[in-house]
C-alpha positions as CSV (number, residue, x, y, z in Angstrom):
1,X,-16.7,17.1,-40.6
2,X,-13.8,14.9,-41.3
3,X,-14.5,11.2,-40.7
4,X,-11.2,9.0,-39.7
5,X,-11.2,4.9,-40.8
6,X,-10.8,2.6,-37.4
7,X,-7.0,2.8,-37.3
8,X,-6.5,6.6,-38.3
9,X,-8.7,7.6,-35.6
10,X,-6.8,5.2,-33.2
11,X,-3.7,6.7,-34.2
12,X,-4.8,10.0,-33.5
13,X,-6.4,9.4,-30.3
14,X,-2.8,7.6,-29.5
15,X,-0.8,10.4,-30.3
16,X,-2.9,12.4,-28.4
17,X,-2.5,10.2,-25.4
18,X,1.3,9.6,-26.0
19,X,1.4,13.7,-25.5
20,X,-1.1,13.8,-22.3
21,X,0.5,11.1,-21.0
22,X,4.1,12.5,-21.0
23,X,2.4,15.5,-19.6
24,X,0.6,13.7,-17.3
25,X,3.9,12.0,-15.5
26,X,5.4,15.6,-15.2
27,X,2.1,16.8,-13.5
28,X,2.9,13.6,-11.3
29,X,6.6,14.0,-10.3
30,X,6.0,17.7,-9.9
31,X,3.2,16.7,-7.2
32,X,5.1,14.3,-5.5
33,X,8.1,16.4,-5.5
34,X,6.2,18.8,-4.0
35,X,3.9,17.2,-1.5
36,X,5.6,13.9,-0.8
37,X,4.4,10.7,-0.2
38,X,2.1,12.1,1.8
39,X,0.5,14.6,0.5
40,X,0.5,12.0,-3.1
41,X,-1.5,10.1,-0.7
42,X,-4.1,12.4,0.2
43,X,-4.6,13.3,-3.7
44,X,-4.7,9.5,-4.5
45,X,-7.3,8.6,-1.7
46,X,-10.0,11.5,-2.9
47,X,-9.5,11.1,-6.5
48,X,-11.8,7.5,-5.9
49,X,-14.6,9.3,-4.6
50,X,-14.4,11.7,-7.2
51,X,-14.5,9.1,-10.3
52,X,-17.7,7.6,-8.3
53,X,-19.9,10.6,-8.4
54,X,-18.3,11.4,-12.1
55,X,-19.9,7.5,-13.0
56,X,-23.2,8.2,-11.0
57,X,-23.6,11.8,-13.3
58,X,-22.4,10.2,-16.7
59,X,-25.1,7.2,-16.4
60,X,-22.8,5.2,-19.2
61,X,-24.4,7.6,-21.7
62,X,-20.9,8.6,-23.4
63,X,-20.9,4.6,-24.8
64,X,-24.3,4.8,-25.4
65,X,-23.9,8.2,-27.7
66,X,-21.2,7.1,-29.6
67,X,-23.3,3.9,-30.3
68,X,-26.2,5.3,-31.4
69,X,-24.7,8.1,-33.2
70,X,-22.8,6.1,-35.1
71,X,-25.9,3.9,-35.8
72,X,-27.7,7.4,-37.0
73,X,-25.5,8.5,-39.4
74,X,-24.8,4.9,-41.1
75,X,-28.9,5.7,-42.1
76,X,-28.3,9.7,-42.3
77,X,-30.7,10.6,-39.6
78,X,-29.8,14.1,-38.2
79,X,-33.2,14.5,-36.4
80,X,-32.3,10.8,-33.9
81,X,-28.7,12.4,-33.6
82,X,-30.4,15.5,-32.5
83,X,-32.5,13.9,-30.5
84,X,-29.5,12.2,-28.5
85,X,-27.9,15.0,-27.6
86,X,-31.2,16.8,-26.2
87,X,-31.6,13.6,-23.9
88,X,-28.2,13.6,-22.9
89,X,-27.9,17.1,-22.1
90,X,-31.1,17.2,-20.1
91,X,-30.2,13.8,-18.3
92,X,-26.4,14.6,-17.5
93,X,-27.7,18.2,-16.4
94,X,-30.0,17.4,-13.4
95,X,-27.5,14.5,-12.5
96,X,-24.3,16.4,-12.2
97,X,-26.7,19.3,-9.9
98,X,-27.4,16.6,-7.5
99,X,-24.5,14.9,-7.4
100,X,-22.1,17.8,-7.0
101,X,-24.5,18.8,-4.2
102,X,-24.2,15.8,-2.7
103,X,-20.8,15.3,-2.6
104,X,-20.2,18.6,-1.0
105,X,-22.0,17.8,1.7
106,X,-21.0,14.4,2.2
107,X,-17.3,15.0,2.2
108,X,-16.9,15.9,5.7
109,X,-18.3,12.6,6.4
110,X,-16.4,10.5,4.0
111,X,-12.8,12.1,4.9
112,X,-13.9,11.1,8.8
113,X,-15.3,7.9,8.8
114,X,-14.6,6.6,5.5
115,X,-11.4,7.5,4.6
116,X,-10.4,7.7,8.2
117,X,-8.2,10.7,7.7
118,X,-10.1,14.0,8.0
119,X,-7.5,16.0,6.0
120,X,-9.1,14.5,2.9
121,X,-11.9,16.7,3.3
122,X,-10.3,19.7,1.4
123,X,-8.9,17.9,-1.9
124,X,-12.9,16.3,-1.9
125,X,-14.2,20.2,-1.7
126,X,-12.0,21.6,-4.0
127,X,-12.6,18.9,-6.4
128,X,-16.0,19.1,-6.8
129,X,-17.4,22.0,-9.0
130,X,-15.4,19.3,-11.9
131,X,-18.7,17.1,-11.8
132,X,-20.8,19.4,-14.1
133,X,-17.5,20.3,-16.6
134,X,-16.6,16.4,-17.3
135,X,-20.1,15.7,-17.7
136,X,-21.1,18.1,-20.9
137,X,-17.5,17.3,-22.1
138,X,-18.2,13.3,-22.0
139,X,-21.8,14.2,-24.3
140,X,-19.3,16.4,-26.4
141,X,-16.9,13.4,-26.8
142,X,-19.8,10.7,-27.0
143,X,-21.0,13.0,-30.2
144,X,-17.9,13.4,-32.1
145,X,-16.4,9.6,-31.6
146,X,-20.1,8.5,-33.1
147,X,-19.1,10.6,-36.1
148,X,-16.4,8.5,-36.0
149,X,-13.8,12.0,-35.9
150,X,-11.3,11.7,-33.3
151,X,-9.6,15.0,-33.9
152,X,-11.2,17.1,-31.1
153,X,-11.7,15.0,-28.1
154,X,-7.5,14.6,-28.7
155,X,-6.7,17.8,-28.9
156,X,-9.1,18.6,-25.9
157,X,-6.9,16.1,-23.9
158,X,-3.9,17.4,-25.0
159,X,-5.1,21.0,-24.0
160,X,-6.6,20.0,-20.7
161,X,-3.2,18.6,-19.3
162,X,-1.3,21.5,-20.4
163,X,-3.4,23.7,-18.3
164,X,-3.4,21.4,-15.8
165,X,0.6,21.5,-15.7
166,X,1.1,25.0,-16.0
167,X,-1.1,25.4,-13.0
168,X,-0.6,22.6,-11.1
169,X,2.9,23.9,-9.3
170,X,1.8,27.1,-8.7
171,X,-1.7,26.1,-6.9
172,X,0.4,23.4,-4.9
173,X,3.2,26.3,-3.8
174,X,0.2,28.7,-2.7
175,X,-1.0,26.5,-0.5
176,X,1.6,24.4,1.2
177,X,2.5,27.0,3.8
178,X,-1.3,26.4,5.1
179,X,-0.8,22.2,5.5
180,X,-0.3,19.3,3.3
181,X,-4.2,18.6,3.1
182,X,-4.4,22.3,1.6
183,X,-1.8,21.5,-1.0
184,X,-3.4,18.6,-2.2
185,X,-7.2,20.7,-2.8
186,X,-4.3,23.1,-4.6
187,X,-3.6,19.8,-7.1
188,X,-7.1,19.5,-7.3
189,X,-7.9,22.6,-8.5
190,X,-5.2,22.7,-11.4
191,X,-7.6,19.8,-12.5
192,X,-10.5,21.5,-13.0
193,X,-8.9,24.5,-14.1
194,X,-7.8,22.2,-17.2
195,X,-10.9,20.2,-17.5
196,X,-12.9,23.6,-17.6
197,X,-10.5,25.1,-20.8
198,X,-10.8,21.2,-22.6
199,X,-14.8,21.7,-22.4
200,X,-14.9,25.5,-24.0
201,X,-12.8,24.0,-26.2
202,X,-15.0,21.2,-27.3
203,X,-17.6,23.1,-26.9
204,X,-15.8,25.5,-30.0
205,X,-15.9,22.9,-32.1
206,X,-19.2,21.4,-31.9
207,X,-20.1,24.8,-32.7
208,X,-18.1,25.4,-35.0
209,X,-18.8,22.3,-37.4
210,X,-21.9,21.4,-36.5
211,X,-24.7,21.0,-38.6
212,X,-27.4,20.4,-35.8
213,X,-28.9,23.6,-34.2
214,X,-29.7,22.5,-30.9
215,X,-31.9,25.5,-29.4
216,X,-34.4,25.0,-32.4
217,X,-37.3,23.6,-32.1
218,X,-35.6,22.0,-28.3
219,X,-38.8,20.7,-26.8
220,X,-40.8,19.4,-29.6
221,X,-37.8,17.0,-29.9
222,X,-37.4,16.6,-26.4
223,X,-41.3,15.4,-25.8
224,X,-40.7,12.7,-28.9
225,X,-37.5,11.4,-27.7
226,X,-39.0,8.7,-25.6
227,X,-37.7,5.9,-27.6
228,X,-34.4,7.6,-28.0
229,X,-33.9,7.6,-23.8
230,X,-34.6,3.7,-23.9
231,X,-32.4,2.9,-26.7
232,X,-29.5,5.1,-24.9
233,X,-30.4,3.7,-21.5
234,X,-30.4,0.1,-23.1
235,X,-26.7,0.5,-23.2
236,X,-26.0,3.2,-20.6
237,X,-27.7,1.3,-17.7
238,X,-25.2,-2.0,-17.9
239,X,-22.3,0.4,-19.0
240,X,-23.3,2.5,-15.6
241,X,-23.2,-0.8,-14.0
242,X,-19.8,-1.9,-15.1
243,X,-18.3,1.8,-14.5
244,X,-20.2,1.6,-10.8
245,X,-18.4,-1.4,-10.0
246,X,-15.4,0.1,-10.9
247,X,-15.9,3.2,-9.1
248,X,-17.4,1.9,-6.1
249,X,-14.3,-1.1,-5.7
250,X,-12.0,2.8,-6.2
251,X,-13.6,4.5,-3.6
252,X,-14.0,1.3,-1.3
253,X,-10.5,0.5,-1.7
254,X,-8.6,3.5,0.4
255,X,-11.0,2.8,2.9
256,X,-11.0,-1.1,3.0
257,X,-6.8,-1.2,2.5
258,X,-6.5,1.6,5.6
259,X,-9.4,-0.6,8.2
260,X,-7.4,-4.0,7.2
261,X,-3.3,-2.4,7.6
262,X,-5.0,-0.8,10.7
263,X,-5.9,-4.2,11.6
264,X,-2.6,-6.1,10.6
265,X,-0.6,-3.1,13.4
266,X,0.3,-0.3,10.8
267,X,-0.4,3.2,11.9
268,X,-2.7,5.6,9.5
269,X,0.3,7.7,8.5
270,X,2.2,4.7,7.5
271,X,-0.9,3.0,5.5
272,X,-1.2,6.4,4.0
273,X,2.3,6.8,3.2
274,X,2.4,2.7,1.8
275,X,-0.8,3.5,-0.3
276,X,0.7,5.9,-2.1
277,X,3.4,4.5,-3.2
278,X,1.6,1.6,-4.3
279,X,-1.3,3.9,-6.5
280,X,0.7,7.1,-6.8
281,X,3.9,5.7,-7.8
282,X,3.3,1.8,-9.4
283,X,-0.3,1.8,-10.6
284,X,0.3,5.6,-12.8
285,X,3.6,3.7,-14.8
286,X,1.9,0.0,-15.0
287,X,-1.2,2.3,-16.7
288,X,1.4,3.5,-18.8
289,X,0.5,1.5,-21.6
290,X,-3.2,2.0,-21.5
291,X,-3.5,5.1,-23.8
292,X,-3.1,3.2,-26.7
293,X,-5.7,0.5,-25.5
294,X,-8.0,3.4,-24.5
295,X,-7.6,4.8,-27.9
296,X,-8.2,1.6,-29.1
297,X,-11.7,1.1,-27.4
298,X,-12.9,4.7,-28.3
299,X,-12.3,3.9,-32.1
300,X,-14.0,0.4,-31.6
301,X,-17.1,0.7,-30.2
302,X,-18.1,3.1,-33.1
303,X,-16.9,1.0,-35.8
304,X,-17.9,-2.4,-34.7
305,X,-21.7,-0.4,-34.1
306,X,-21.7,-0.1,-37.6
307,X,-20.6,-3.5,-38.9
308,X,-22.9,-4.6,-36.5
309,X,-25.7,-2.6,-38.3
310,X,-24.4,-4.0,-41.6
311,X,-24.6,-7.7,-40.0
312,X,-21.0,-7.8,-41.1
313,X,-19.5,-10.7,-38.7
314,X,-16.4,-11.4,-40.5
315,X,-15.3,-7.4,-39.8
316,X,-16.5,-7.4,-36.5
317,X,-13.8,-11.0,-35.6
318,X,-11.5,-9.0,-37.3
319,X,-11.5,-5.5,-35.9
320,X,-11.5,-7.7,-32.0
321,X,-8.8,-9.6,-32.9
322,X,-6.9,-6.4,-34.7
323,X,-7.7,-4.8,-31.1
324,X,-5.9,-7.9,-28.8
325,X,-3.1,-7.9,-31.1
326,X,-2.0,-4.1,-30.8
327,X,-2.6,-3.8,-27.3
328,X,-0.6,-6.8,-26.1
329,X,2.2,-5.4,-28.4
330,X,1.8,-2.4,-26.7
331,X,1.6,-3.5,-23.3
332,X,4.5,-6.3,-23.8
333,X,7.4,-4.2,-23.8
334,X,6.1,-1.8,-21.3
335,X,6.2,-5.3,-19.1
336,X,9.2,-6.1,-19.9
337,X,11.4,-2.7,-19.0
338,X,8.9,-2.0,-16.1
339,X,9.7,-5.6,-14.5
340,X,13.5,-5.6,-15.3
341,X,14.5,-1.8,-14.7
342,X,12.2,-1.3,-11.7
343,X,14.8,0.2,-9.3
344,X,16.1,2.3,-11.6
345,X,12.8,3.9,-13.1
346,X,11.7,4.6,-9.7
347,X,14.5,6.3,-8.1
348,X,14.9,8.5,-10.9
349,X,11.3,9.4,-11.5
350,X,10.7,9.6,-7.8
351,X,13.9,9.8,-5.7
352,X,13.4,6.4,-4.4
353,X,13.3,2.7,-5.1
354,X,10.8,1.2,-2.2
355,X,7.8,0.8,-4.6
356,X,9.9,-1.3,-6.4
357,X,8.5,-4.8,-4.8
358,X,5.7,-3.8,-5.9
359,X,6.2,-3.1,-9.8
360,X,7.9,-6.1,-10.1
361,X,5.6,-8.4,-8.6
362,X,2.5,-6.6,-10.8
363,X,3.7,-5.8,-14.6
364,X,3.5,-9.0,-15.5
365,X,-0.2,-9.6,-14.5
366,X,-1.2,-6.3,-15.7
367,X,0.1,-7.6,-19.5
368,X,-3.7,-9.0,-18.9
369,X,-5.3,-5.5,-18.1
370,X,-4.0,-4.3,-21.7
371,X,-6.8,-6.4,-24.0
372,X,-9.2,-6.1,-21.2
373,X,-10.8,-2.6,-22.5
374,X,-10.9,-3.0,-25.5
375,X,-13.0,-6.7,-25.0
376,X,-15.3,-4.7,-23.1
377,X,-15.7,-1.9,-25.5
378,X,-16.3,-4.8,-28.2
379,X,-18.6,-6.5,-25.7
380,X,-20.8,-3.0,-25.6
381,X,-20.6,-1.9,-29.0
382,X,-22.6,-5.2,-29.4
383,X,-25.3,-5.0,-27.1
384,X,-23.4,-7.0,-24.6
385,X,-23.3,-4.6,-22.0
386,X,-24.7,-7.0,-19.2
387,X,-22.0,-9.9,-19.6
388,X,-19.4,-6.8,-19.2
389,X,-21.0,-6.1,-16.3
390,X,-21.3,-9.2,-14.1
391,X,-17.8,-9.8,-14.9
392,X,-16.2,-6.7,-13.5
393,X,-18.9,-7.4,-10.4
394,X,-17.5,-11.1,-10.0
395,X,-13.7,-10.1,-10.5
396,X,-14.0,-7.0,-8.0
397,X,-15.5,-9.0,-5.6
398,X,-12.5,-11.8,-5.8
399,X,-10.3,-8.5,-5.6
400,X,-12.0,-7.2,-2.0
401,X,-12.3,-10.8,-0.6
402,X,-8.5,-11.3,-1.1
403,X,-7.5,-8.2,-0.1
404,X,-9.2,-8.2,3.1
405,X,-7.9,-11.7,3.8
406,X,-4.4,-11.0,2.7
407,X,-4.0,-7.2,3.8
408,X,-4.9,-7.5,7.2
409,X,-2.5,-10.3,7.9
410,X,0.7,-8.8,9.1
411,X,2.6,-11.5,6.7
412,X,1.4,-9.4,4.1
413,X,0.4,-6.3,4.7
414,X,0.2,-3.8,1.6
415,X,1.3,-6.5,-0.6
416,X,-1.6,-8.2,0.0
417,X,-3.3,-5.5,-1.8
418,X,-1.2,-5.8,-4.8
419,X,-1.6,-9.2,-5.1
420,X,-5.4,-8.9,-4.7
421,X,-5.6,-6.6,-7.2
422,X,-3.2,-8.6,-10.0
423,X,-5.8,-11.1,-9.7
424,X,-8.8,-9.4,-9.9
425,X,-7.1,-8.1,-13.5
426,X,-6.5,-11.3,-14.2
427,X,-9.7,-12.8,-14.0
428,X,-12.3,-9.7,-15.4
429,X,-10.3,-10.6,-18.9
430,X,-10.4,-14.4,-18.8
431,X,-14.4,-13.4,-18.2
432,X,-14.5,-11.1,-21.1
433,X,-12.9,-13.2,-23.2
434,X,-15.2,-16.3,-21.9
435,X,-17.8,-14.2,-23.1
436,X,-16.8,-13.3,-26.7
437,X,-16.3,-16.9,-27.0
438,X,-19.7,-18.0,-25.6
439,X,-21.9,-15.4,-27.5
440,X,-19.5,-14.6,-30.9
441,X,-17.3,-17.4,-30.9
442,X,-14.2,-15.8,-30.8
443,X,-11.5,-17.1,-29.3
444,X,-7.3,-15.9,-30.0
445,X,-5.8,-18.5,-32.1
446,X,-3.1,-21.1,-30.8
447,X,-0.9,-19.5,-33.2
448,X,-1.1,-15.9,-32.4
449,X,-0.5,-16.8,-28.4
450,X,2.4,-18.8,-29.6
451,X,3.7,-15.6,-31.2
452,X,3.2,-13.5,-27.7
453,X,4.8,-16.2,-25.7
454,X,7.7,-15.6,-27.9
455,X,7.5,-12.1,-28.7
456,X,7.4,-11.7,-24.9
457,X,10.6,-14.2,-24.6
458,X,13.3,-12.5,-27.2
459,X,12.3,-9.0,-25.8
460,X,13.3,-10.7,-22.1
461,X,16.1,-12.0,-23.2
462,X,17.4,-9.3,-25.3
463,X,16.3,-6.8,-22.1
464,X,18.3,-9.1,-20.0
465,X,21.3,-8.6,-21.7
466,X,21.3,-5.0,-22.5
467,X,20.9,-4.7,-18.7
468,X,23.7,-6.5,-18.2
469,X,26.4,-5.1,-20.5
470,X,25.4,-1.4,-19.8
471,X,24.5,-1.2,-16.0
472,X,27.3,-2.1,-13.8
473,X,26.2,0.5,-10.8
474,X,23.9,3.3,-10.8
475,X,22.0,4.6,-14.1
476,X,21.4,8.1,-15.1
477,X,18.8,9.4,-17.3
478,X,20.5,9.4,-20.4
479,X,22.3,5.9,-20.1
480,X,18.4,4.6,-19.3
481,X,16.9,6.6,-22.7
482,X,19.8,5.0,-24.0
483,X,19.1,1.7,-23.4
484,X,15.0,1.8,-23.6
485,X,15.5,3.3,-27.1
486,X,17.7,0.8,-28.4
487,X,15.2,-2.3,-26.8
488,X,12.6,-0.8,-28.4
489,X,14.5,-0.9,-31.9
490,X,15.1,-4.5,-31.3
491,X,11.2,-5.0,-30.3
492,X,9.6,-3.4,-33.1
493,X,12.2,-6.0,-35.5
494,X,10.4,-8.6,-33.3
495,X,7.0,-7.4,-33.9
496,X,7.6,-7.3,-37.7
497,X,9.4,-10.6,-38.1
498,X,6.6,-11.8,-35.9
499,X,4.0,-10.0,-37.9
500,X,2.1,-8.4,-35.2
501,X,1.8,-5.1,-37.4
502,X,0.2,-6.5,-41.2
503,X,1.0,-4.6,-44.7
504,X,-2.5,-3.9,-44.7
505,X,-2.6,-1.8,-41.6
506,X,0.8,0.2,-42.0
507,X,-0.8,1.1,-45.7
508,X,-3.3,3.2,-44.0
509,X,-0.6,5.2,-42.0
510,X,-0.2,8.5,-44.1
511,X,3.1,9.0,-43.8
512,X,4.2,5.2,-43.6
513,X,2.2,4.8,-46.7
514,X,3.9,5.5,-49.5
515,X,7.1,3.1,-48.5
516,X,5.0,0.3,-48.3
């Protein structure tokens, strides 16, 4: 099985999510094109309750695996790896029977009284039979990112969203003559349909290049694998905890912004309609960005796991710090064209500019979001689950307590909940990064923020001015290609006269290589 250094199988898993992404935005505008803002509404307020149950099955163990794996095969230990994957099978098994039962028959409650709009029952029924897929999948993904081989959890993702998109408009179709709500458990479906193809995929693989028979010998390893469950659990649990947080503040959010615009004098079709421009047509481009910090965590918590093992400090500062640097170059120019060409990225992805407010008020607090993962991942990788933890718990609750004070004034409204939730990114990194410096000492140095203030400044300026010279009224599609090419030329001259992007690192790009 092929075995990728830190920044090959980064680059993999960002071409991977470069691809899913694209793929992803079509899914998007072919949804909303569909359904409206509406119907995006109804998608966007189930999907929450969905990623909550998903976080109650997983238990953190995907982390955890990768952790340990990695741990196991620094010292060569097949029987431990095999004894991980028998505890994570067994545990994510019983969970994901309970908790897709549960759902089910909760849904009828939640769309009612939680959610406050009972057409939301049918996406939350259609959705769940997913639980049990994404589950084996996440062990599958754990399993191959501890061997530290990135290849088939990105061409998974890469599969799944081309299922998802070939089926995704016809689902949607078939069930829009029967009502909006019926449309939107269409969406849903296209989902699992994709998720479902992504697992027999993985599932392939693992059986393909595996050199672990799990069946043999399965419950003589399963009755010594005591000490195995509390190693994974020792990470899992706090992971859980920081994913809980994070799913519960998801699903409590659609019903906490619709009670508090209720109370300010908006009407539930309006909330519904203002919500979804807010998480179905900002949140999905200000994300944008986060493949490549996603990418970035899955490749680190393996490799700073086995520095770690090594007692190798001096790699483990420098794979963090290598981590900050390419996802703020990542996320900076994304800022920068998202905040200056908001109208224009809008009306043409979605046929209107309304969200626009929004986008510009956000992108440039979100710059924040794009480090934050990959300082938790660090923070897991080295036991340091719990701090992770507490400070998504302390910046979630901020979020809710600002929220409900702002949302449900009607001098705010639904910005109130964009606000709310700029600053609850804000302060979860400035916590992770309090933490890193309290426990590791690390800390960015003066001169590297020095270079973002100013990396973030030329690409402004030049930005500014590009906007200026080329659009005098309205853009089109090429003219905006156009223009975010040639700003990107300009930014990647800024990155290397800045030296955001080493020699070192562009050596161990294959085909960049041999030029350097």
């Amino acid at each position: 099985m092929s075995k990728q250094t830190f920044l090959q199988g980064t680059l993999i898993l960002i071409a991977a999510g470069m691809i899913t992404r694209f793929l992803g935005f079509i899914n998007r505008l072919v949804v909303a094109r569909l359904m409206g803002e509406e119907g995006v509404g109804l998608y966007m307020m189930a999907l929450p309750t969905l990623f909550l149950i998903m976080t109650l099955t997983q238990l953190g163990l995907p982390v955890a695996i990768s952790k340990r794996i990695a741990e196991a095969e620094a010292r060569n230990d097949r029987a431990k790896i095999k004894q991980i994957l028998i505890v994570s099978l067994i545990v994510t098994g019983i969970s994901s029977l309970f908790f897709t039962g549960l759902m089910m028959i909760g849904a009828p409650f939640i769309a009612q009284h939680l959610l406050t709009d009972e057409r939301t029952l049918y996406p939350l029924l259609a959705i769940s039979p997913i639980v049990p897929i994404v589950a084996i999948s996440s062990i599958l993904r754990g399993y191959f990112q501890g061997k530290q081989n990135m290849k088939p959890q990105s061409y998974s993702l890469v599969i799944e969203q081309i299922v998802r998109i070939s089926c995704v408009a016809l689902f949607v179709n078939l069930f829009l003559p029967y009502g909006i709500e019926f449309a939107a458990a269409g969406a849903m479906f296209s989902v699992i349909l994709g998720e479902f193809v992504s697992l027999l995929y993985m599932i392939y693989q693992f059986k393909r290049k595996k050199t672990i028979k799990i069946r043999y010998r399965f419950f003589s390893y399963l009755k010594t694998s005591k000490e195995t469950l509390k190693e994974l659990f020792s990470i899992a649990l706090p992971s859980t905890g920081s994913r809980m947080i994070g799913s519960i503040s998801h699903f409590l959010e659609p019903i906490v912004v619709a009670q508090c615009l209720a109370i300010s004098g908006i009407s539930t079709t309006l909330a519904t309609k203002q919500y979804g421009e807010l998480t179905g047509y900002v949140l999905p481009l200000l994300f944008l960005p986060t493949f490549i910090t996603q990418s970035l965590s899955i490749a680190l918590v393996p490799s700073i796991s086995e520095a770690d093992a090594m007692a190798n400090h001096k790699l483990i500062h420098y794979r963090i710090h290598q981590a900050i640097r390419i996802s703020f170059a990542s996320g900076a120019i994304a800022t920068i064209i998202l905040t200056l060409f908001s109208n224009e990225i809008l009306s043409l992805m979605y046929g209107t500019a309304n969200a626009s407010r929004f986008l510009v008020l956000m992108a440039p607090f979100f710059l924040l979001l794009y480090i934050q993962s990959p300082l938790q991942a660090a923070l897991q990788a080295l036991d340091l689950a719990k701090p992770a933890m507490w400070n998504s718990l302390i910046g979630n609750v901020f979020k809710f307590v600002i929220l409900i004070v702002l949302a449900s004034n009607e001098n705010f409204g639904i910005m109130g909940v964009a606000i709310a939730m700029s600053i609850g990114v804000i302060l979860v990194t400035l916590l992770h990064l309090a933490s890193l410096n309290k426990i590791l000492s690390f800390s960015i140095p003066f001169i590297d923020i020095g270079k973002m203030i100013l990396l973030l400044l030329l690409t402004w300026g030049s930005g500014n001015l590009i906007r200026n010279i080329f659009i005098q009224g309205e853009a089109n599609v090429f003219l905006l290609s156009f223009i975010f090419i040639l700003l990107s030329f300009m930014y990647l001259l800024f990155l290397f006269a800045l030296r955001f992007i080493t020699r070192e690192e562009l050596k161990q790009i294959p085909f960049i290589q041999k030029w350097v």
